[in-house]
VMD Tcl script that draws the C-alpha trace (Angstrom):
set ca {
  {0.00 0.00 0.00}
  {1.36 3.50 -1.23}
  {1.95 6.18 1.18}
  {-0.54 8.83 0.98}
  {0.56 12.44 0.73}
  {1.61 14.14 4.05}
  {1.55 17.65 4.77}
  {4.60 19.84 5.66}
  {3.99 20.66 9.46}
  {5.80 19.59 12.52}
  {6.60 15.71 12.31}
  {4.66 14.66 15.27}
  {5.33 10.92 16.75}
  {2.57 10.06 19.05}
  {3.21 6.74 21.23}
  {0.50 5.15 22.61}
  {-0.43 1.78 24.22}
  {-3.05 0.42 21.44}
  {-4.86 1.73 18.64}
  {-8.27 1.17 17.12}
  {-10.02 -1.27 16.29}
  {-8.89 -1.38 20.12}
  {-11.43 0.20 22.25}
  {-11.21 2.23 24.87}
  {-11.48 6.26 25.34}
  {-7.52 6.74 25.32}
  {-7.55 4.80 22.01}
  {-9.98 6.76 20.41}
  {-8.31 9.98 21.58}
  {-4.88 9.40 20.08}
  {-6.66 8.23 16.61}
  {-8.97 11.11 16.59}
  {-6.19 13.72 17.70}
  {-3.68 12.26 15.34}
  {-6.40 12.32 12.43}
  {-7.12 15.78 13.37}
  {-3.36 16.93 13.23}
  {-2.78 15.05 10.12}
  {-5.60 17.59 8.82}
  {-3.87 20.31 9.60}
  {-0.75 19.74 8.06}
  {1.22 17.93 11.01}
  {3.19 14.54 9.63}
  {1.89 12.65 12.20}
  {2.76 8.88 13.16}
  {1.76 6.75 15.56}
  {3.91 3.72 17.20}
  {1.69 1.39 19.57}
  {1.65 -2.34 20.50}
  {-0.90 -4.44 18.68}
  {-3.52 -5.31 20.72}
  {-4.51 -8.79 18.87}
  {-3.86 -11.53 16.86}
  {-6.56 -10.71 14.57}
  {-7.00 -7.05 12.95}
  {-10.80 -7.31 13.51}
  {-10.57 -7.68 17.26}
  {-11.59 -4.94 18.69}
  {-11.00 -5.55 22.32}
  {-7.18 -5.08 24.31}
  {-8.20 -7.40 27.22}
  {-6.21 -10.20 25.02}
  {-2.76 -10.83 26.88}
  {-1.31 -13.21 24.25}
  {1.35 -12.53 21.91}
  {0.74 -10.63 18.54}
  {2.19 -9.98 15.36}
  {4.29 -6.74 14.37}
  {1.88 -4.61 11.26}
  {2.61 -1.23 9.48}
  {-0.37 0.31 8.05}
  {-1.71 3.97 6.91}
  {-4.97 5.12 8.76}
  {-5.46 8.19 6.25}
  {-2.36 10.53 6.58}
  {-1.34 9.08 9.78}
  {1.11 6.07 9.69}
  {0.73 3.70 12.23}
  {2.84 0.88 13.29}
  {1.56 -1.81 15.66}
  {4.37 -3.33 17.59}
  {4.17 -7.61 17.99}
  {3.57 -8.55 21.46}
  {5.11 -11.47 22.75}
  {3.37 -11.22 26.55}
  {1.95 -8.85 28.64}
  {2.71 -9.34 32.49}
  {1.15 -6.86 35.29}
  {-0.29 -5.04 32.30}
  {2.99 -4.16 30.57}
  {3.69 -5.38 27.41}
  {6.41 -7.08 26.35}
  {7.38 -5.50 22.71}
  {10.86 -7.27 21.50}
  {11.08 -4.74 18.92}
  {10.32 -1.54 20.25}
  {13.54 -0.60 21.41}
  {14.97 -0.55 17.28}
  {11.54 0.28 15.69}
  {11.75 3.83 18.11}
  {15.43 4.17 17.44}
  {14.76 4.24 13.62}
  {11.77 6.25 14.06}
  {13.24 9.09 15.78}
  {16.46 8.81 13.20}
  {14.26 9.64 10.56}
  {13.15 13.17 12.08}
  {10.85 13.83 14.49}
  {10.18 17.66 16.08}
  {7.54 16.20 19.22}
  {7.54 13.31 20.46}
  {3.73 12.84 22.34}
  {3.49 10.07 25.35}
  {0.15 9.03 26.33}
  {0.29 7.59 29.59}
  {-0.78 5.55 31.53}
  {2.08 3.42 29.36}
  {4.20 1.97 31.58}
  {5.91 0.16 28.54}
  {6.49 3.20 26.36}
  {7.75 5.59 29.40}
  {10.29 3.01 29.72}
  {11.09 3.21 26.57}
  {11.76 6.63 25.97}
  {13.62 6.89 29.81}
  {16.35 4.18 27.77}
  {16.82 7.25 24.98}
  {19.78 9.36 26.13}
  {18.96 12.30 23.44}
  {15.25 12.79 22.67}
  {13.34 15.87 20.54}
  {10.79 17.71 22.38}
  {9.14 15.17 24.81}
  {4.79 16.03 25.67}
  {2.83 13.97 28.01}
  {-0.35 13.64 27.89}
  {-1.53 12.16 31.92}
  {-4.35 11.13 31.01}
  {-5.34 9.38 34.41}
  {-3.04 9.22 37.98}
  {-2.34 5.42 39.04}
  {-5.13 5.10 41.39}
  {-5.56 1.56 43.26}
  {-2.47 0.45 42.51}
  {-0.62 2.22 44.67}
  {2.51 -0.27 45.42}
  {2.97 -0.71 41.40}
  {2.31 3.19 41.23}
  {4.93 3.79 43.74}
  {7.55 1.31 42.80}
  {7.25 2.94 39.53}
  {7.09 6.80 40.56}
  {11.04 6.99 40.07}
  {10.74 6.28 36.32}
  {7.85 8.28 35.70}
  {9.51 11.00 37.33}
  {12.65 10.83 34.97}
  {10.67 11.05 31.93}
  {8.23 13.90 33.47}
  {11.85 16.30 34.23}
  {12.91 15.64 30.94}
  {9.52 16.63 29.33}
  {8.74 20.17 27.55}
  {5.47 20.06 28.37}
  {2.79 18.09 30.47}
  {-0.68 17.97 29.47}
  {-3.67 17.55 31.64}
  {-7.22 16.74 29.93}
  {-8.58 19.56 32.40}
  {-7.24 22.35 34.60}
  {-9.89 21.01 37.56}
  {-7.48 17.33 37.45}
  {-4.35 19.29 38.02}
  {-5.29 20.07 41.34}
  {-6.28 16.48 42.91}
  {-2.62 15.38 41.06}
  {0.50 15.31 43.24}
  {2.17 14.73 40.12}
  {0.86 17.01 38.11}
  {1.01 19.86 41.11}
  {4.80 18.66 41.18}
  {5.58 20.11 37.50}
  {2.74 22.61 37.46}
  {4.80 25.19 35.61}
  {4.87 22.93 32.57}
  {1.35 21.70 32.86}
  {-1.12 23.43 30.44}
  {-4.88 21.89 29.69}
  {-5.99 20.33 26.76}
  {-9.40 18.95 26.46}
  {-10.25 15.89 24.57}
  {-12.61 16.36 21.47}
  {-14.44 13.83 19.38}
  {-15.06 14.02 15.68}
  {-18.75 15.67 15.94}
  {-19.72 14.45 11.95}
  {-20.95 10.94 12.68}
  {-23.07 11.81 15.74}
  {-24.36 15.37 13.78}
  {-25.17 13.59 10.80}
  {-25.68 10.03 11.66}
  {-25.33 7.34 8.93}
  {-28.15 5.32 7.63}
  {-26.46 2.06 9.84}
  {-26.70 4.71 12.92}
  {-30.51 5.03 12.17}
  {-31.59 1.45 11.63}
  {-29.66 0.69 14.79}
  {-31.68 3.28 16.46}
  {-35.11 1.98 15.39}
  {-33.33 -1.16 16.55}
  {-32.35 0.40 20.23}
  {-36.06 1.93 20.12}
  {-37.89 -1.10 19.72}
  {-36.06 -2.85 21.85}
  {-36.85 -0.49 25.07}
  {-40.44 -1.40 23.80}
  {-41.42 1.93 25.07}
  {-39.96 1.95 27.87}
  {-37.23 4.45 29.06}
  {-33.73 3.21 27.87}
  {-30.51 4.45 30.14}
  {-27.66 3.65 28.11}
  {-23.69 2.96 30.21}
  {-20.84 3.21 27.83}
  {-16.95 2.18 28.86}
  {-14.98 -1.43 29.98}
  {-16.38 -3.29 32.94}
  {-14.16 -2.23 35.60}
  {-13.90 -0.95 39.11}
  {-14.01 2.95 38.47}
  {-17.27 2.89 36.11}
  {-19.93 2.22 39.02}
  {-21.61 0.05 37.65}
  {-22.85 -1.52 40.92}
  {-24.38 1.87 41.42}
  {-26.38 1.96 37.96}
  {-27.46 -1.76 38.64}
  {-28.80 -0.68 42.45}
  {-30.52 2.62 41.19}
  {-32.31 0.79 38.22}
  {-34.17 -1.05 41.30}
  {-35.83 2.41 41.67}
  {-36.70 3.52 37.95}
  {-38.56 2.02 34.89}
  {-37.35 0.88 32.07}
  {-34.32 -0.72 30.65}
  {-30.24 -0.79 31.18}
  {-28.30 -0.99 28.61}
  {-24.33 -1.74 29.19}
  {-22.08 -1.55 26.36}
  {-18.58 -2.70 26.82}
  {-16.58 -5.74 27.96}
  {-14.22 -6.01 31.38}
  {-13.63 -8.33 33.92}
  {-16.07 -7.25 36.20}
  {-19.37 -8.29 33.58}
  {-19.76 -12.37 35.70}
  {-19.86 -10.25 38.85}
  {-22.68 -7.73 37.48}
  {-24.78 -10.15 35.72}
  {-24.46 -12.09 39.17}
  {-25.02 -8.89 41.11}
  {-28.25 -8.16 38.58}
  {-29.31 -11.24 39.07}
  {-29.59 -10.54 43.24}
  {-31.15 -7.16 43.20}
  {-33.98 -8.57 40.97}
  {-33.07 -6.39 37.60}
  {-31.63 -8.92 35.42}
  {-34.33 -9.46 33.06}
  {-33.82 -5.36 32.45}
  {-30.52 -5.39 31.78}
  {-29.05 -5.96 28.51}
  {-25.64 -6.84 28.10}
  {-24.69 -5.56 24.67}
  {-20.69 -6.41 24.92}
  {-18.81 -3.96 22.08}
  {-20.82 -2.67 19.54}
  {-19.62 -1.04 16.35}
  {-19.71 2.59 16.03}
  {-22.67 2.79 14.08}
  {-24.81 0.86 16.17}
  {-23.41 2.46 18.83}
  {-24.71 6.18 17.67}
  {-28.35 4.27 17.33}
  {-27.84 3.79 20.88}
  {-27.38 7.18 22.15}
  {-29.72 8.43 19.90}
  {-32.53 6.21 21.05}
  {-31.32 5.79 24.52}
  {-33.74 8.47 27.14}
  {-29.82 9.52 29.09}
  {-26.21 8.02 29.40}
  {-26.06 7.53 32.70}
  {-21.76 7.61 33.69}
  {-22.21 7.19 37.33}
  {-17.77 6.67 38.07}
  {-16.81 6.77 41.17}
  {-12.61 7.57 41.26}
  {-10.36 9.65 40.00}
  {-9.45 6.71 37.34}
  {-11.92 8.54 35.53}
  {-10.44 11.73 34.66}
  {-12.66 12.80 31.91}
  {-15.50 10.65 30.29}
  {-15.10 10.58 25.96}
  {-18.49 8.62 25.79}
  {-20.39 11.59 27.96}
  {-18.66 14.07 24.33}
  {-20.36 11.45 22.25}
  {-24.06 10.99 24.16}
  {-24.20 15.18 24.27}
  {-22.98 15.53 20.35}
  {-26.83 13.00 19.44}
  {-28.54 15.40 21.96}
  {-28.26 13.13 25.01}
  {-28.82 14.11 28.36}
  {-25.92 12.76 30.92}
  {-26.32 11.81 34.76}
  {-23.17 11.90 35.66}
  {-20.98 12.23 39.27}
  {-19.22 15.26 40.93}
  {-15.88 13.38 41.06}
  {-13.82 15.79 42.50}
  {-10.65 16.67 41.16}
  {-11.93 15.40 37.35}
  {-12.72 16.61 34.27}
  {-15.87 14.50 34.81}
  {-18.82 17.30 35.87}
  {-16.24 19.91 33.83}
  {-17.67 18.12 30.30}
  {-21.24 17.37 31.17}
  {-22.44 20.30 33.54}
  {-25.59 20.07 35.61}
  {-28.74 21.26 34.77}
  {-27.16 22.53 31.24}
  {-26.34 19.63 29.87}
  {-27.10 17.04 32.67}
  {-27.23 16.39 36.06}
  {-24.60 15.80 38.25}
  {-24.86 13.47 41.26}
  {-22.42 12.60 44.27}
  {-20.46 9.67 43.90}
  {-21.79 6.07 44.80}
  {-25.09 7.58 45.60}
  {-27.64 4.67 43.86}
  {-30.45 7.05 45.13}
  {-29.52 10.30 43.94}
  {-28.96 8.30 40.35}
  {-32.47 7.03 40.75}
  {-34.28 10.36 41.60}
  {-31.82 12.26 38.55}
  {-33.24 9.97 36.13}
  {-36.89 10.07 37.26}
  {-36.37 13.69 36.36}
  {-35.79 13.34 32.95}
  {-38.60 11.05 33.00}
  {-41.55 12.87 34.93}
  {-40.41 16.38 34.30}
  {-41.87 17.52 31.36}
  {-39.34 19.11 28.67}
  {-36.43 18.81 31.02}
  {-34.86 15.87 28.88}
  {-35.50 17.56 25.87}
  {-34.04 20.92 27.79}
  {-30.85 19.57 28.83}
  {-30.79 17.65 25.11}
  {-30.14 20.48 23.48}
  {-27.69 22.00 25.61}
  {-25.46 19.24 25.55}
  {-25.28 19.11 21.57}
  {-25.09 22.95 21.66}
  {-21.93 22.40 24.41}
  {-20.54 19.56 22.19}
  {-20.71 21.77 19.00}
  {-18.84 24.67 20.69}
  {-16.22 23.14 22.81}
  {-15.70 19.56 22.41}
  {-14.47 19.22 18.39}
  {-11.93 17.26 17.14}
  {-10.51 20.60 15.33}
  {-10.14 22.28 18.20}
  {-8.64 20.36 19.93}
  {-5.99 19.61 17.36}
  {-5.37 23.53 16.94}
  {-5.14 23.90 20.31}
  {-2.18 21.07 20.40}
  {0.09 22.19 17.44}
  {-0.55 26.32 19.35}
  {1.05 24.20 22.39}
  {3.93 22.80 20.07}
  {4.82 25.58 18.55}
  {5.06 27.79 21.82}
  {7.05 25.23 23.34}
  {9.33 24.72 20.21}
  {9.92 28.78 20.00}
  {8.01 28.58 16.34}
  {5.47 30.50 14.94}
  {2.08 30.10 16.13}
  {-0.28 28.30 13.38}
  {-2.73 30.58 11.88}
  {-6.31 29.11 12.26}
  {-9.52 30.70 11.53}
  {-12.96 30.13 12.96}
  {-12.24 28.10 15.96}
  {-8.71 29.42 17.40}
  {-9.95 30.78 20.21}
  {-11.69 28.37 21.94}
  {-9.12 25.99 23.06}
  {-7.88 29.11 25.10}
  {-11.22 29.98 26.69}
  {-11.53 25.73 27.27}
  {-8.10 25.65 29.28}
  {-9.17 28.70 31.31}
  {-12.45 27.58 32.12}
  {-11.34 24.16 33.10}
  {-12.01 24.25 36.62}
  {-15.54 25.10 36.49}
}
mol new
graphics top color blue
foreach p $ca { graphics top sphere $p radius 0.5 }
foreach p [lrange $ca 0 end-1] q [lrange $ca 1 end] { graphics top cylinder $p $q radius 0.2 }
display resetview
């Protein structure tokens, strides 16, 4: 397969731990950012392990070994490292120590970590000389804390070295001893989505939402959207749908699914629960669009900002989400605009937010519109990738890129942050 033609902007290497097909909101951020500076002239590759055996597997739980591919994902080149094992979640990538080495040989102005990546950090701490070095934290290392700590030193070698650090909101600086700890280099940069499919939804995305609809028979469908693990709450959705109508609908995989179907079971809900496991992207827009709220009930810290709440608001969906503190969680969805926000672990106050929506009249549609009017303004894809090369180029001592339309936003986002 040809190259295709690459603009003449800064030659930005992005390293991150998979790549989609993989799913998961850290995935989709480093395709949709790196598709996004590709647009706007940045030569942009990406290096990454590869996350299966089989291209069509779309899910990184897989801890086997995998095969090394090179492919093109529009104007972004993307090489997927094999993976020979993966032990305490770090992969073991023979080749990435010469793939990065050749890689950086070739010219590279930013190099752009996405952690957590324990394996990648490593990687670039073995590189005596390295080009401008961003982080993106994505998340602190919340529960586990001896791992975290054992590997603190490490991080912090790579974090002294690096120009800049960047948080996915100002409000998640502030609950960060790390981030506090280099808060000079920190600056904010919030995560957008590609608004097209969701604003103009394909003809898939609207069968699959007659699907959804008829499904829910009528009945009000609450839609949860991420991988089945501790930080998601979804003990907390399954308790409060004790104390609403209609239908849950959980889409994702994890290793906590045998204990909630089990936990389902107990409370009495499991015949209102539907399990969908990963669905494609266009089914997945039918979802939100047919679904009466996403309901993103997290409950740590693990969950610094919440991609699938930019999604549900970009089809007009109302989100119940919680008032994590020290996330970008309540800073994307805000109550009573676009939402409503709850306290953490509170199965109650879940309940009585979505009876809202329900017996309310208009408020669903109310807060509907606000969160595709929030989406539209502040949560694109092209902002976002403005806002990055700006950060680049100020950090590189180059001239700032010359945007119209939408170049001031990403400043007003970083400042208003920890609303």
């Amino acid at each position: 397969m040809s190259a295709p033609r690459v603009g003449a902007g800064p030659r930005v290497l992005h390293l991150g731990k998979f790549y989609p097909p993989a799913s998961g909101g850290i995935e989709s951020h480093v395709q949709t950012l790196a598709r996004a500076q590709a647009a706007q002239g940045a030569q942009v590759e990406v290096l990454c392990a590869n996350h299966s055996r089989d291209s069509a597997n779309t899910s990184h739980e897989f801890r086997g070994s995998s095969p090394t591919r090179e492919e093109w994902d529009g104007a972004v080149r993307v090489v997927r490292l094999g993976r020979r094992a993966s032990v305490a979640r770090m992969d073991v990538l023979p080749e990435l120590p010469g793939m990065l080495r050749r890689m950086l040989a070739r010219g590279v102005d930013v190099v752009h970590l996405h952690v957590p990546n324990p394996t990648m950090l490593l990687a670039l701490d073995c590189v005596p000389r390295l080009p401008a070095v961003f982080i993106t934290h994505h998340s602190d290392i919340i529960r586990q804390r001896v791992a975290g700590a054992l590997f603190r030193p490490l991080e912090l070698l790579l974090y002294v070295r690096a120009r800049r650090i960047l948080s996915d909101s100002e409000a998640y600086v502030h609950g960060s001893p790390l981030l506090r700890m280099f808060r000079s280099k920190v600056r904010a940069l919030p995560l957008g989505i590609d608004l097209g499919p969701y604003l103009q939804p394909s003809v898939e995305a609207l069968r699959a939402e007659a699907h959804w609809r008829q499904e829910a028979g009528g009945e009000p469908l609450w839609l949860m959207v991420g991988r089945l693990v501790y930080y998601k709450g979804l003990f907390t959705a399954l308790e409060a749908l004790t104390r609403v109508p209609g239908r849950l609908m959980v889409v994702g995989v994890g290793p906590l699914e045998e204990e909630a179907r089990a936990r389902a079971k107990a409370l009495g809900v499991a015949d209102r629960v539907t399990w969908a496991g990963y669905l494609p992207p266009d089914s997945l827009t039918g979802a939100y669009r047919a679904a009466t709220a996403l309901w993103f009930p997290s409950n740590a810290r693990s969950e610094a900002y919440g991609l699938s709440q930019a999604e549900a608001m970009a089809c007009g969906l109302p989100v119940l989400n919680t008032a994590i503190a020290h996330s970008g969680v309540p800073w994307v969805s805000r109550h009573e605009e676009t939402g409503l926000t709850v306290p953490v672990g509170d199965a109650l106050a879940l309940a009585r937010a979505a009876r809202r929506l329900v017996e309310e009249p208009g408020l669903a549609e109310q807060l509907g519109r606000g969160a595709r009017a929030r989406a539209e303004a502040e949560l694109r894809h092209d902002v976002m990738a403005t806002r990055s090369l700006t950060l680049y180029a100020e950090a590189l001592g180059r001239p700032v890129p010359t945007v119209e339309g939408p170049s001031e936003v990403p400043q007003r986002q970083a400042a208003s942050g920890s609303a």
